[in-house]
NUDO-144057 format. One record per residue (C-alpha): x, y, z. Coordinates in Angstrom, 1 decimal, always signed. Each point is the difference from the previous one (the first is absolute). Layout:
NUDO-144057
{r {X; Y; Z}}
...
***
This chain:
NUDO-144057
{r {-27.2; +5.4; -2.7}}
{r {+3.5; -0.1; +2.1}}
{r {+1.7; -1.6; -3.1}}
{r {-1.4; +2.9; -2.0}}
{r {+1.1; +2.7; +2.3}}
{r {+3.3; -1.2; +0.0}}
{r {+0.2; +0.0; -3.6}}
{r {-1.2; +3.4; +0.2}}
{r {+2.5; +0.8; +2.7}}
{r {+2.9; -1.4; -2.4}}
{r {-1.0; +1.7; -2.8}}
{r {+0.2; +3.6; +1.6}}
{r {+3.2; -0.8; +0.9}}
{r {+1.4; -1.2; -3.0}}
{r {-1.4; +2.9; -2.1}}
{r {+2.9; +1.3; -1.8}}
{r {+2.6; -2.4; -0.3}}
{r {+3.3; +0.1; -1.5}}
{r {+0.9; -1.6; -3.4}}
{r {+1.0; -3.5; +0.6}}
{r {+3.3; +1.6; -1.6}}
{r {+0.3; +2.2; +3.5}}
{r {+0.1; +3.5; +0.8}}
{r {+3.9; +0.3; +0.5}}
{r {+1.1; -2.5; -2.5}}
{r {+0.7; -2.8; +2.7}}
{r {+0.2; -3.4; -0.8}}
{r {-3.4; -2.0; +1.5}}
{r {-0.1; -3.2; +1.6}}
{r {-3.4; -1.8; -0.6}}
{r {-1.7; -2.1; +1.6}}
{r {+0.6; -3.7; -1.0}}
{r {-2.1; -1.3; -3.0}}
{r {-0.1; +3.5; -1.5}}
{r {+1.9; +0.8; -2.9}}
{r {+3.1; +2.8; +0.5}}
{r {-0.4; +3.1; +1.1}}
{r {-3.9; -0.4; +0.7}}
{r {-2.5; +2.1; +1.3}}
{r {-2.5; -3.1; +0.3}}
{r {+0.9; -1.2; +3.5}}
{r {-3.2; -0.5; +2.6}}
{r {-1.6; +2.8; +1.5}}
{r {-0.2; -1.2; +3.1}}
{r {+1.5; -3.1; +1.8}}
{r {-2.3; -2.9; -1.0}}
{r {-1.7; -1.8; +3.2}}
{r {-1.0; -2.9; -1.7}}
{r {+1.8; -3.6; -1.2}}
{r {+0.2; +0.1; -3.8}}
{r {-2.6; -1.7; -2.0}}
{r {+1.0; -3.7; +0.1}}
{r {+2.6; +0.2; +2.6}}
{r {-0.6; -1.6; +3.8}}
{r {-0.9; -2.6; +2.1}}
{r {-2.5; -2.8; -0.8}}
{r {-0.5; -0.1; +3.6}}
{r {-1.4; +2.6; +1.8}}
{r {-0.3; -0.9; +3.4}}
{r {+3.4; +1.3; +1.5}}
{r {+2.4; -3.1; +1.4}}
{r {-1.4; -2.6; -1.8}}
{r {+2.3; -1.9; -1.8}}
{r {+0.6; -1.6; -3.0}}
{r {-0.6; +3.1; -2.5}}
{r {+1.0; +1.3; -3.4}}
{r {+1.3; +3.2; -0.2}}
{r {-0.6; +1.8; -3.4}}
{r {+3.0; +2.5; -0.9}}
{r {+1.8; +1.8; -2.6}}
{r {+1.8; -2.9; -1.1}}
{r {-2.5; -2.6; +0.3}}
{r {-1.6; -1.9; +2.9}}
{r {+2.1; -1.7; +2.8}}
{r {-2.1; -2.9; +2.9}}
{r {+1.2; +0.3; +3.5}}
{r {-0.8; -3.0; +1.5}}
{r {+0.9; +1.0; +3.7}}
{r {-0.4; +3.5; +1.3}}
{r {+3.6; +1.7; -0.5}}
{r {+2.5; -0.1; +3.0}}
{r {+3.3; +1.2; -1.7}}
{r {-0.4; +2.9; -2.3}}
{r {+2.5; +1.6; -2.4}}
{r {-0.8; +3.4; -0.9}}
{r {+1.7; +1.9; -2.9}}
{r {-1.6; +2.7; -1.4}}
{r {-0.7; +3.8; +1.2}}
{r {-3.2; +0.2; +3.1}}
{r {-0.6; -4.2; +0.5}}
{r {+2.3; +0.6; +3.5}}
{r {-2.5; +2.5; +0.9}}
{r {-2.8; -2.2; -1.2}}
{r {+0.9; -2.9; +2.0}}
{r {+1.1; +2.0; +3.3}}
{r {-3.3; +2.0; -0.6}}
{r {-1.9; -3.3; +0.1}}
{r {+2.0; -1.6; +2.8}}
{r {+2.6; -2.1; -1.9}}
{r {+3.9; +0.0; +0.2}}
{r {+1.5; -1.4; -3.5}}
{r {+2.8; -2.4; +0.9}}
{r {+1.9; +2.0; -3.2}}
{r {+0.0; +3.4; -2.1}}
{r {+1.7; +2.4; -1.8}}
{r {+1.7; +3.4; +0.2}}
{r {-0.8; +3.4; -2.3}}
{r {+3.2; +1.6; -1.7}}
{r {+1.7; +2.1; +2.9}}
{r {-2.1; -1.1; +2.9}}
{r {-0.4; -2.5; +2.4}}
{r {-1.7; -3.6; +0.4}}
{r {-2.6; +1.4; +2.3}}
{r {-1.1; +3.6; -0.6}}
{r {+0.1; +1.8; +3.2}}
{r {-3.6; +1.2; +0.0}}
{r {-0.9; -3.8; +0.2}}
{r {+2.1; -1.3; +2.9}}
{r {-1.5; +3.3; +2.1}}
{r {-3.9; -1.2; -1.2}}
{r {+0.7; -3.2; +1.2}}
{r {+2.5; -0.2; +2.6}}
{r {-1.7; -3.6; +1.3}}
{r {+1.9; -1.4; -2.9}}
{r {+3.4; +1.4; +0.3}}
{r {+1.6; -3.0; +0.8}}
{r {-1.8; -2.1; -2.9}}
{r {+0.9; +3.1; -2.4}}
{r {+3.8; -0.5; +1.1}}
{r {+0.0; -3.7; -1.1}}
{r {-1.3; +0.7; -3.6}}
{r {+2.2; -1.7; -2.4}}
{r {+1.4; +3.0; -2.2}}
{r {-1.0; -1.3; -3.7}}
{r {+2.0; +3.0; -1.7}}
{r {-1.7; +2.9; -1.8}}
{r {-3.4; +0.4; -1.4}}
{r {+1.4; +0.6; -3.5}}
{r {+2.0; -3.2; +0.0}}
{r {-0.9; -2.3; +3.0}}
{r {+2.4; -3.0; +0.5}}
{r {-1.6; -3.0; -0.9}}
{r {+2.9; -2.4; +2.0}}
{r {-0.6; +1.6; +3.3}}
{r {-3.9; +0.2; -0.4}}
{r {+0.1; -3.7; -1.0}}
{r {+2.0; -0.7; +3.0}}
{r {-2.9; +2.1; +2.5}}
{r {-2.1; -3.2; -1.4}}
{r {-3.2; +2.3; -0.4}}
{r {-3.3; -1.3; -0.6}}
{r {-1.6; +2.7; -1.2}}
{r {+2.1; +2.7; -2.5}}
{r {-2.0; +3.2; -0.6}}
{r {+1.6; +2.4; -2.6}}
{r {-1.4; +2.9; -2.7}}
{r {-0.1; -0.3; -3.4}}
{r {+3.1; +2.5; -0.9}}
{r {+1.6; -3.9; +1.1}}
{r {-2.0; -1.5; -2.2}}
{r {+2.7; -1.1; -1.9}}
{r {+1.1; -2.2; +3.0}}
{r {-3.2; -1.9; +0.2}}
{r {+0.7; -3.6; -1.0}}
{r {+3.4; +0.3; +2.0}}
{r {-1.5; +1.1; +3.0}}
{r {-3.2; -2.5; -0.4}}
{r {+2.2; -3.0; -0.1}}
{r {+1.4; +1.1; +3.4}}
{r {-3.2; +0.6; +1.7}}
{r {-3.6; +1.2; -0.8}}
{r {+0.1; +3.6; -1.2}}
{r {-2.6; +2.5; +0.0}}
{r {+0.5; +3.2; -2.4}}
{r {-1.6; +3.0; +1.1}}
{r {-0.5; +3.1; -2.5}}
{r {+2.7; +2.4; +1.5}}
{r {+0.3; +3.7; -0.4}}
{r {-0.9; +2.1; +2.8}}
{r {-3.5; +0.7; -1.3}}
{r {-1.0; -3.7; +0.2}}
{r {+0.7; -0.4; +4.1}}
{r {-3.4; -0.5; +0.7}}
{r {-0.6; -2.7; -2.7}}
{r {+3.3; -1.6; +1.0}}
{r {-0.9; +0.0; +3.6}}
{r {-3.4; -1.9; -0.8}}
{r {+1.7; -2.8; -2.7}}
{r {+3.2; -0.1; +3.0}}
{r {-3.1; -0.9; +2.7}}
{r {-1.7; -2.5; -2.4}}
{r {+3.1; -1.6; +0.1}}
{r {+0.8; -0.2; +3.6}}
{r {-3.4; -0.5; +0.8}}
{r {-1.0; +3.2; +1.4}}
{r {-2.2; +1.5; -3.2}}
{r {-2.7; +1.3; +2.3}}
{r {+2.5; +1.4; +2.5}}
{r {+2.1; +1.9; -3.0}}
{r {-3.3; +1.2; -0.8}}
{r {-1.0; +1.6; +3.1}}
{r {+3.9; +1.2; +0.2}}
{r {-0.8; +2.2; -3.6}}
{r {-3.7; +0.6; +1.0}}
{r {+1.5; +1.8; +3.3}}
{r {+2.6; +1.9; -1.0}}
{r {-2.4; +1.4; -3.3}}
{r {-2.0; +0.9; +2.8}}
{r {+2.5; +1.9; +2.2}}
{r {+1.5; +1.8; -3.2}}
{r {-3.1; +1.4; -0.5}}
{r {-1.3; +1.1; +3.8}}
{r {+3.8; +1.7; +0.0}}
{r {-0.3; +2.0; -3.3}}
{r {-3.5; +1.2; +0.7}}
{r {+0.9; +4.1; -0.4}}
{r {+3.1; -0.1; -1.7}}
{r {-1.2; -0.5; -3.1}}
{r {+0.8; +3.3; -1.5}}
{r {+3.6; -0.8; +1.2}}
{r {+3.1; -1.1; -2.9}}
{r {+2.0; -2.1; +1.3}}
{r {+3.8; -0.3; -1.9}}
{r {+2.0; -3.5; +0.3}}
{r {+3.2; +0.0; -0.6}}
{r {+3.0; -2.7; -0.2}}
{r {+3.6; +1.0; +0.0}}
{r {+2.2; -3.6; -1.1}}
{r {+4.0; +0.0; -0.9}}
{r {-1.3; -0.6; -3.5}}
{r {-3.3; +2.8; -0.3}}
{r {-1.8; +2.3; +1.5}}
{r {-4.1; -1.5; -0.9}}
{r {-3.5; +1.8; +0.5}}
{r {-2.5; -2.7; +0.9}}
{r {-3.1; -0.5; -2.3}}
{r {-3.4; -0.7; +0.9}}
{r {+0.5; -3.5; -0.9}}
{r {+2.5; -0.4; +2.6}}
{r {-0.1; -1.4; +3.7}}
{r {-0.6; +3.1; +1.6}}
{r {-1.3; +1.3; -2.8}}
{r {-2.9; -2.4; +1.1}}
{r {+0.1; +1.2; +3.3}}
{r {-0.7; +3.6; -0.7}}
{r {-3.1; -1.2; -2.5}}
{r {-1.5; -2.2; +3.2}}
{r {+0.4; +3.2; +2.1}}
{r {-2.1; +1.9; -2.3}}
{r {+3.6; +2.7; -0.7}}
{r {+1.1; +1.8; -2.8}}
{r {+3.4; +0.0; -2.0}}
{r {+2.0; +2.6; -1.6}}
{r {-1.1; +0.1; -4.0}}
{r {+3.5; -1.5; -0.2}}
{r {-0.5; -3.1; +2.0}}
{r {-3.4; -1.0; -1.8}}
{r {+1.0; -2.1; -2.4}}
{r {-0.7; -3.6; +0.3}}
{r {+3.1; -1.7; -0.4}}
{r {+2.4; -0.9; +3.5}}
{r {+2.4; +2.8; -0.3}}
{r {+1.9; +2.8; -1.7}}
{r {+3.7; +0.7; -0.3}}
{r {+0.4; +3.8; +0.8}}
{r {+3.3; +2.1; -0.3}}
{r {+1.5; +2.6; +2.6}}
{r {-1.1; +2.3; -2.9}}
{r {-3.5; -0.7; +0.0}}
{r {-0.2; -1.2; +3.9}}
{r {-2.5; +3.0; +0.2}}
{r {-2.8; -1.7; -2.0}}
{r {-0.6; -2.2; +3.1}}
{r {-1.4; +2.7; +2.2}}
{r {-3.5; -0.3; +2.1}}
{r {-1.3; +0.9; +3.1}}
{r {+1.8; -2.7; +1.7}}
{r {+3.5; -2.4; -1.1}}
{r {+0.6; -3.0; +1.3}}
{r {+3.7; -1.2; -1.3}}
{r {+2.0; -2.8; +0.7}}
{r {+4.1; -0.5; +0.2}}
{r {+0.5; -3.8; -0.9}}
{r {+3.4; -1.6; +1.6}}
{r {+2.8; +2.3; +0.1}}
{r {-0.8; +4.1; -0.4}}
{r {+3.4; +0.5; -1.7}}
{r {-1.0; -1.9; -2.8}}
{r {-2.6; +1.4; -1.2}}
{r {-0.5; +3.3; -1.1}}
{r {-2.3; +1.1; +2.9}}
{r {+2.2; +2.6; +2.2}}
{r {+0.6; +2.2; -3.2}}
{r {-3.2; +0.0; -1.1}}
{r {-1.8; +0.5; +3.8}}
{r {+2.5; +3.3; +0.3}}
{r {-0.1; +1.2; -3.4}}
{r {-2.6; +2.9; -0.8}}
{r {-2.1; -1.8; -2.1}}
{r {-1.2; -2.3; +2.7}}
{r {+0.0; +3.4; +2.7}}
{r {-2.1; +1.7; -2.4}}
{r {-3.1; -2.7; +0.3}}
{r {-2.4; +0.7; +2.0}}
{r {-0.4; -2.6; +2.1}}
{r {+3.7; +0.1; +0.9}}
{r {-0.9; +3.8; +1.1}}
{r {-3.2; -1.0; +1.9}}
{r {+2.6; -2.7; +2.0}}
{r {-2.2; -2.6; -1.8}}
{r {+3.0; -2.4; -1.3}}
{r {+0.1; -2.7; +1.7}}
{r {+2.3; -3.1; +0.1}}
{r {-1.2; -3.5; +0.2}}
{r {+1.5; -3.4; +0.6}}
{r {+0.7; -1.5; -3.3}}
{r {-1.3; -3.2; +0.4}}
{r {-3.2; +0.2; +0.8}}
{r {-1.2; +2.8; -2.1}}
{r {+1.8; -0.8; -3.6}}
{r {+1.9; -3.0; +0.3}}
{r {-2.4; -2.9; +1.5}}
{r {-4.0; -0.1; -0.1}}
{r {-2.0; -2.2; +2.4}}
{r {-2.8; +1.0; +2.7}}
{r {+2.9; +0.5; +2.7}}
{r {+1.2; +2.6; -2.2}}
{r {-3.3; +1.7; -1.4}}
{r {-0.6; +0.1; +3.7}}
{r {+2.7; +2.2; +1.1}}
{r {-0.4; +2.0; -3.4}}
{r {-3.6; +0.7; +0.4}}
{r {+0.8; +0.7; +4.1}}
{r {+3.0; +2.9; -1.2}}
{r {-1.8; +1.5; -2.3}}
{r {-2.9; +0.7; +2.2}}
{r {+2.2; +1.4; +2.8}}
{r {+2.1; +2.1; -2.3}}
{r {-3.0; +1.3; -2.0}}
{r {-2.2; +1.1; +3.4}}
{r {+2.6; +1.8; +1.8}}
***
């Protein structure tokens, strides 16, 4: 009955969606697996390992187990004690379920540990400040991550391609990626590390949370909005946050409902992303991006949430460029304060 309520829930607020061409023209970034420009991304952040993929242990800590993945299946003989981690939320994954990686990797423009993480968990900021720095998430240096001497190498599949490289270094585990899939990474990440059951409790919790906090603001649009050097995005349904506002039971502008990641939106157009509420991010430095001439120009004055003093700015990392259960947290926790004052 719960799974057909949220269905239900889903389905009123997707009624209406833009053209997977999109309302103002903008170029779409999919989710991963679906074809360009897609309108076929997941309605909601799945909360469940895909079919085949996992542990053939389920009793957390015990050790040997195979690990079923996206590129294959990889036995751990020995519970994992140095852990490289490359990809986009498996820093909040570990940290989330009390492990420091010995190495990881940076997003474009940012730093090796998002600043949302070391406040979370300040008991590891010494640990966090001897990370080896692997390089970036796009193209991780395989020298220096050799070098770490991992025994455990947890990536996503837009590395894919990197595979066998990174295999002959250490085991690797390959998670789906994409912001929508946090939850199913977090749970293939704790089979690995042997912590499936906690990683389970860690989604379970925070689904939980989401939707105690949302309960009567469900008539309430909520507008996500990313200003980079490069673009100026809408975020999707199928998104990170996109996800969030589904678990909290909100609604999204009738431009935001398609199910792909994001949008690319012009200063010409920037009114199309209007709702009851915006939350927008600034990623690295403001005078690079196109932000402060579109947040004074009229188009964005004119929207009413800007008028109701309902803009608000968020920290980058956590809302639009990682996704983990330290950052869903904070999401799910600024939402609810911003929405009930």
């Amino acid at each position: 009955m719960k799974a057909v309520l949220t269905l239900a829930l889903i389905g009123g607020l997707l009624a209406g969606c833009s053209s997977a061409a999109g309302e103002t023209g903008g170029t779409r970034n999919p989710v991963l697996g679906t074809s360009k420009g897609s309108d076929d991304g997941p309605t909601a952040a799945p909360s469940a390992l895909a079919d085949g993929m996992g542990s053939d242990v389920a009793k957390d800590g015990v050790f040997p187990r195979t690990v079923k993945h996206f590129k294959g299946s990889t036995t751990l003989k020995a519970a994992p004690t140095r852990i490289a981690v490359l990809s986009t939320g498996q820093l909040d994954d570990l940290l989330s379920l009390g492990i420091v990686p010995t190495a990881t990797t940076r997003a474009t423009n940012a730093g090796l540990v998002p600043t949302y993480l070391g406040t979370a968990f300040p008991q590891y900021k010494a640990k966090l400040a001897a990370m080896t720095d692997a390089g970036t998430r796009q193209a991780p240096n395989l020298e220096t991550l050799a070098a770490a001497k991992p025994d455990l190498i947890l990536a996503n599949d837009s590395l894919g391609e990197l595979y066998p490289k990174l295999a002959k270094i250490a085991p690797t585990v390959v998670t789906a990626g994409n912001g929508i899939n946090w939850k199913r990474d977090l749970l293939l990440v704790g089979d690995a590390v042997g912590k499936g059951q906690a990683a389970k409790q860690l989604v379970d919790s925070i689904a939980t949370d989401a939707a105690a906090r949302g309960k009567g603001f469900s008539g309430t649009t909520i507008s996500m909005v990313r200003f980079t050097p490069d673009r100026t995005r809408m975020f999707g349904v199928s998104s990170f946050t996109g996800s969030i506002a589904v678990d909290m039971g909100l609604g999204r502008p009738e431009s935001q409902q398609f199910r792909a990641i994001s949008e690319d939106v012009g200063a010409e157009s920037i009114d199309i992303a209007d709702g009851d509420w915006i939350f927008y991010s600034v990623q690295g430095d403001a005078a690079k991006t196109d932000a402060a001439s579109v947040l004074a120009g009229p188009l964005w004055q004119s929207m009413k949430a800007v008028k109701a003093d309902h803009a608000v700015k968020v920290d980058d990392d956590p809302w639009y460029l990682n996704a983990g259960p330290a950052a869903a947290r904070l999401v799910v926790q600024q939402l609810a304060e911003h929405l009930g004052k």
